[in-house]
C-alpha positions, 0 to 999 in steps of 0.5 A: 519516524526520525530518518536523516535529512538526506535520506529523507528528503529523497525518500520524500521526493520518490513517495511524491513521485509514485502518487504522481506516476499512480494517479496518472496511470490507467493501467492496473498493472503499471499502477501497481509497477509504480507502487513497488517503488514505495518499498524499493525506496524504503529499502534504499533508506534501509541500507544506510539507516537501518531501522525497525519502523523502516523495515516493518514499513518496507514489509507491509509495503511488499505484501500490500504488492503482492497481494493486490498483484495476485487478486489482479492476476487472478482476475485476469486469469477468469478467477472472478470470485474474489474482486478488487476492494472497491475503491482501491486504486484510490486509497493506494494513492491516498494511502502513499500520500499519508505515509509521505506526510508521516515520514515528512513530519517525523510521525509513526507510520504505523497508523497508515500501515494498518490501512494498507494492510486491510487493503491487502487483507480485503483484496483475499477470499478470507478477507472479502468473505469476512468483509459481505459476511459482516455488511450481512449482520450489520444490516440485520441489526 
């Protein structure tokens, strides 16, 4: 994805920050805080360059928020039936580390969406019950 150099470099240097911030933090709801900063940056570049990958990025970004901030708030409401996906404080970092290196070097975000949006998904009751239901099967084979 071609953003200009400006823009870029400041979108670049917001994305470096929130891993930073995330990686650093304890606490799963300033963890999650921090990564609303992803898509808040996307839509600062968005007011000034306008473009499709952009706002399907800053899309998927506030839906990867809001589901993992609901299964949290779930959780922490006694609603225990669906867990957070294992490991996802980890790839929430690594995946906005990903998407920093494609938009650094002009590469598609696509690829690095599809796994925050299989974060999300799998943070769902659907997603959580396809995922045991398939590790079922799978291991009776």
């Amino acid at each position: 994805m071609e953003i200009p150099k400006e823009l870029k470099q400041n979108l670049l240097n917001e994305l470096e920050f929130v891993a930073k911030k995330m990686k650093e933090e304890s606490d799963i709801s300033r963890k999650i805080y921090f990564f609303t900063a992803t898509y808040g940056a996307i839509e600062r570049v968005m007011r000034y360059y306008p473009n499709n990958e952009l706002a399907i990025t800053h899309a998927i970004l506030n839906l990867c928020y809001n589901t993992l901030n609901d299964r949290v708030n779930r959780l922490r409401a006694g609603d225990a039936a669906v867990p957070l996906p294992q490991n996802w404080s980890e790839q929430l970092v690594n995946y906005t580390e990903e998407l920093r290196k494609a938009i650094e070097e002009n590469q598609s975000t696509y690829p690095i969406l599809e796994k925050f949006m299989e974060l999300a998904y799998l943070s769902t009751g659907p997603g959580f019950y396809s995922h045991i239901l398939l590790e079922y099967l799978t291991s009776r084979e």
